[in-house]
Each structure stands twice: as structure tokens, then as C-alpha cells.
N, C-alpha and C positions, 0 to 999 in steps of 0.2 A: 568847444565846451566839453567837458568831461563827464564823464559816468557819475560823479561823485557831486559835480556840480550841478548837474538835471535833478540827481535826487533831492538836492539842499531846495531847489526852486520848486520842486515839486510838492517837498515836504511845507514849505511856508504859504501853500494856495489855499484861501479857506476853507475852513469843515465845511463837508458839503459841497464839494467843488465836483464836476461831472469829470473831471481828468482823476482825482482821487479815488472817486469811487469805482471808476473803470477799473483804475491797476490793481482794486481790489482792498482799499486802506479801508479796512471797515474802521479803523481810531478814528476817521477821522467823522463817520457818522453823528457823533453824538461833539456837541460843546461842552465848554465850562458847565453852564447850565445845567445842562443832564447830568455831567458828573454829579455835581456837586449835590444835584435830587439824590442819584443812587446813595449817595456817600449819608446821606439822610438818613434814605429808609432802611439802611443797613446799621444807622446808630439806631435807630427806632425799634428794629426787631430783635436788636439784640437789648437793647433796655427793657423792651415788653418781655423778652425772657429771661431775663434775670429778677424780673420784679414776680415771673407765676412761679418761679421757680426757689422763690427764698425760704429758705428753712424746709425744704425738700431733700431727704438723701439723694447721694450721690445716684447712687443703683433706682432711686425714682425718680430723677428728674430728665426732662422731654430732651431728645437731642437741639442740639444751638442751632440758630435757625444759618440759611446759606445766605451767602451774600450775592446782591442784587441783580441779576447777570446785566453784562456790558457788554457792548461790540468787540469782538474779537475775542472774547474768555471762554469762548467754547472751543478755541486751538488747543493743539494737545504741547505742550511744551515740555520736553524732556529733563525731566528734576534730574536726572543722573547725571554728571559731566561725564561719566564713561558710558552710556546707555549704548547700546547698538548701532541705533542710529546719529548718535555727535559724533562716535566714530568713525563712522562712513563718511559725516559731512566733513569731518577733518581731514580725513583720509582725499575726499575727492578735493575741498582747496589745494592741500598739497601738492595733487598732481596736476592742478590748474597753474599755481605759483611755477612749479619744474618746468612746464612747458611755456607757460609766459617765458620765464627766464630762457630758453633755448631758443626761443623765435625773437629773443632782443637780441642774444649773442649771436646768429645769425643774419641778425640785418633786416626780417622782416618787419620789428615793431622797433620805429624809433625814440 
């Protein structure tokens, strides 16, 4: 079995599942269900403030409400493709790829 193939089996074991949540999958805490709540109360709050907020100047109206928090939306996710750090992560596949590639042309990885 493969790296790639653990993950695929991995990824399909129920929300909720104690091997999931061990490796740390917080996605997969919450189901359909939950989404679809969050996805709710984020059309909710943002119709409630569009409706206090109608015929209010720009410069007076309340800022737009946040949406719902989910499992896992408090990871920090690098909006930059050049940030510092996707650099780094590029930089370090790289030299993971180079050396894969040198331990197959040598015979260690078949």
C-alpha cells in the first residue's frame, strides 16, 4: 500500500471517526449537517445586517458581521503564493524531490 493510498482510505472513514481525529482532521469534526447550520447562520446575519443597515450612510453603517467559525478556519493559511513561508515549503519539497531522485538513481528506492 502506498502513502497516497492510506491517505485516500483514510480520508473516506467517517466524520468522526477516532483515527481522523487522532491525525488531527479537525474537517472532518463537523458533517453535512453542521455545515449546512453554519452556512445558515451566516446567510442569517448577514440578512439581519443588511436589513439595520438600509438607508444608512456608508461612513454609518455597523461593520458586516464574521462568518460562523468552523473546524479548522482558525489555521493561518498563506494568501501570498510568494509569502515566506510557501517559499520555504517549496524550497524544502524541492530538496525532498532531489534526493528522492538520487536514492532511486542509486538503487536504494525501487
Amino acid at each position: 500500500m502506498t502513502w497516497r493510498e492510506l491517505r485516500c482510505y483514510i480520508r473516506q472513514l467517517p466524520p468522526g471517526s477516532r483515527t481522523r481525529i487522532a491525525i488531527g482532521d479537525e474537517d472532518s469534526i463537523w458533517g453535512l449537517q453542521e455545515h449546512l447550520t453554519a452556512v445558515v447562520i451566516d446567510e442569517l446575519r448577514t440578512s439581519n445586517w443588511q436589513r439595520a443597515n438600509d438607508g444608512a450612510k456608508r461612513s454609518e453603517q455597523t461593520p458586516a458581521p464574521k462568518p460562523f467559525p468552523r473546524p479548522g478556519s482558525d489555521r493561518k493559511q498563506a494568501a501570498d503564493k510568494n509569502s515566506a513561508e510557501r517559499k520555504a515549503a517549496r524550497e524544502r519539497a524541492k530538496q525532498r524531490a532531489a534526493q528522492r531522485k538520487q536514492a532511486i538513481a542509486a538503487g536504494h528506492i525501487s
